[in-house]
N, C-alpha and C positions, 0 to 999 in steps of 0.2 A: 797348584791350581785350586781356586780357593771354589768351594760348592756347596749350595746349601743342602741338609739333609733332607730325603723325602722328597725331591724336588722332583723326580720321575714317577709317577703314580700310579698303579694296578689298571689296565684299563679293559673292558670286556664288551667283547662282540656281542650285542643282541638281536633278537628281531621283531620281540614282541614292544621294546621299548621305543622303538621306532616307526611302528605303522609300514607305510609304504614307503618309505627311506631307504629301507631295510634291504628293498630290491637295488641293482647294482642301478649306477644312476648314468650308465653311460651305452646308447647308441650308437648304431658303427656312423651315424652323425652325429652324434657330441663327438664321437671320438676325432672325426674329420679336422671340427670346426677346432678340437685342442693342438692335436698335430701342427697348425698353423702358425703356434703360437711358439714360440722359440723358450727351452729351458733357462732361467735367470744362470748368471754366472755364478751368484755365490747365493745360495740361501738358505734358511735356518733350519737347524736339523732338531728333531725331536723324537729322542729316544723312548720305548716304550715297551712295558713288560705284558707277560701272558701273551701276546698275541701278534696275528702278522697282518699289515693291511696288504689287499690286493688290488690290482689295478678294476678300475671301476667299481667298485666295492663303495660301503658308506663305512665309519667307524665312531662309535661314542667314545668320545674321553673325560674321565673328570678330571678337572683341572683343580689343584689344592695346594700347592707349595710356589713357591717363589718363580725359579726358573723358566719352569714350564709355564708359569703365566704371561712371564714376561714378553718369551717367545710369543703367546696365542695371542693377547693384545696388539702386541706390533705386527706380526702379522693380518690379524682383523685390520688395523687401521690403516695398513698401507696399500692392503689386498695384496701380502706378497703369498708365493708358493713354500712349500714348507713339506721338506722330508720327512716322510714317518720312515722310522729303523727300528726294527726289534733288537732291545738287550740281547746277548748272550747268556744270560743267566740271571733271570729276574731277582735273586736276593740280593746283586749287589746295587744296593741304595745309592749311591754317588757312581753312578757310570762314568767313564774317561770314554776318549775318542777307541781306546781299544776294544771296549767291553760292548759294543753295539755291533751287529751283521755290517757289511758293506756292500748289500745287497738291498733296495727296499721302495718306497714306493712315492711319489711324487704327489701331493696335495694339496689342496684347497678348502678354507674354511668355509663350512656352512653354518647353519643355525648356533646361537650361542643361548643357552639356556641356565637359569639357576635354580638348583635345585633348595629343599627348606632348610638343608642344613647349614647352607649359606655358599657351598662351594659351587664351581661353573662347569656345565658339562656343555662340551664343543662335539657338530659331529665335524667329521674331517672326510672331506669325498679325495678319492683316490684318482687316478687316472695314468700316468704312465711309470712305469720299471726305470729304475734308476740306482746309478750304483756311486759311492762316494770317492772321488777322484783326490780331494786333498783337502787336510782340516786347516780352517781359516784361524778361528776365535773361539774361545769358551765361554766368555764373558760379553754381554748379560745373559748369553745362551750360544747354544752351540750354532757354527754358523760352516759353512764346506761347499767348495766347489764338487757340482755334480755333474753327471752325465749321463744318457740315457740308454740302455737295453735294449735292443730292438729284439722284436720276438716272430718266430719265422715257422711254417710250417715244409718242411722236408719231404714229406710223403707226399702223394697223390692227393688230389683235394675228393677226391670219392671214397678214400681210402679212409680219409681223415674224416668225412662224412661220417661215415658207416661206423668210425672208433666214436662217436660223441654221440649219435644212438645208442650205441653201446653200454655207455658212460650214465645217460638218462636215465635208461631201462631198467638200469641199476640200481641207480638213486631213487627212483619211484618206487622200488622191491622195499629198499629200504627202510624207506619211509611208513610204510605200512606197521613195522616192528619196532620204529625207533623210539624212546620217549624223548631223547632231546634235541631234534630236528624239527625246525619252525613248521607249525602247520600248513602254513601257507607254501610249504616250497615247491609241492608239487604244483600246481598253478605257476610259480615263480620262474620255474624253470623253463615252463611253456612260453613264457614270454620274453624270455630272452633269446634274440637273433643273431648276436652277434659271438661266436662260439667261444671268443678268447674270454669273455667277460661273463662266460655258461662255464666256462672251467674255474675262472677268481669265484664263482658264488658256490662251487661245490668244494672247491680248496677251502675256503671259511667255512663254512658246517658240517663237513667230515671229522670226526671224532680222533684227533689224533695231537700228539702234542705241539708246542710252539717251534722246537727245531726241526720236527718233522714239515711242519708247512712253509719253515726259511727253505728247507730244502726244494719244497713245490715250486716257492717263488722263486725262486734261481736259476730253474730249468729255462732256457731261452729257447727249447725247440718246442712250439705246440703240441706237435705229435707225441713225441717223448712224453713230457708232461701229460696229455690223454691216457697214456698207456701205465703212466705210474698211476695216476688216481683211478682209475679201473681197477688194478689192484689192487688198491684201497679198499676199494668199495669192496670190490667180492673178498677179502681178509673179514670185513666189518657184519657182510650179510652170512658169512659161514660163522662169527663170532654170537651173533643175533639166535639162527639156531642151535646150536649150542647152550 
């Protein structure tokens, strides 16, 4: 499988380089009006290191090598949808179909920007859980039939309430001692209503590694999910004093 080097590029979550981007960009009405729209049968998959996109999430990528342009062009041009997948291990420079998660997250291109050094950074908005059912093509980019994750809360919904208070309470503690959590989040968090996508925006700025957060993405039970990243947090607020 012939690949060019370099072709999958470092890409880093921020929130000060985004302004109001930065916040998840999906209402439990966007999310309605997405639901509506049927997952393509085969579409382009684009692997990526350091990091995990979440559903409703935004993500900046720079784009610099061959591959991965190829992919963000054709997809800009055609407005198709495009799988973000975290590596397995970001130093390997030429990923194959096996060195990527098969767990990850369903996308849409937004703004497409150039930066002075000449290369292009894309954000990439997320929206639903998808997992990779069978690889198509590698060439001009990777290309897989997907399929979609449905994500379900198990508990009580007052129960499940009362854990995402919890969850908050937490994060705003945190925030207080953290130096590398967006200043804006406490405001940020306030304004997110819809809880599945108040967990993707704490899943992204919780200080933890990239297999740690494939792992968060993975979790299909809400609940679950709330009760892991709660122990997150309080691990991160007992580390803080300390």
């Amino acid at each position: 499988m012939n690949r060019d080097k370099d072709n999958f590029q470092e890409v880093i979550l921020t929130s000060d380089s985004l302004g109001d981007s930065a916040l998840p960009i999906m209402t439990e009405e966007d999310e309605a009006k997405d639901l509506k729209n049927k997952i393509p049968d085969e579409i382009p998959i684009l692997p990526v290191k350091n990091t995990v996109l979440f559903p409703g999430m935004v993500l900046p990528l720079t784009i610099g090598r061959n591959k991965s342009s190829k992919l963000i062009k054709a997809a800009e041009a055609k407005k198709l949808k495009i799988g973000i997948f975290a590596q397995k291990d970001a130093k390997v420079e030429e990923p194959d179909f096996e060195d990527i998660h098969k767990v990850g997250t369903l996308a849409s291109i937004g703004k497409m920007l150039k930066l002075p050094d000449g290369a292009t950074m894309v954000i990439i908005k997320g929206s639903r859980k998808i997992q990779l059912d069978e690889f198509i093509k590698s060439e001009p980019y990777f290309t897989a039939k997907v399929s979609e994750i449905p994500e379900t809360i198990t508990e009580d919904k007052e129960v499940f309430d009362a854990l995402i208070e919890n969850i908050k309470d937490s994060f705003v503690k945190l925030l207080e001692n953290s130096p590398y959590l967006p200043a804006d989040a406490a405001e940020a968090i306030n304004k997110i209503k819809n809880n599945k996508f108040l967990l993707s925006y704490i899943s992204s700025n919780i200080q933890v590694g990239v297999n740690e957060k494939q792992i968060i993405l993975e979790v299909n039970d809400l609940h679950k999910k709330a009760e892991m990243l709660l122990e997150k947090l309080y691990k991160e607020e007992q580390m803080m004093e300390i």
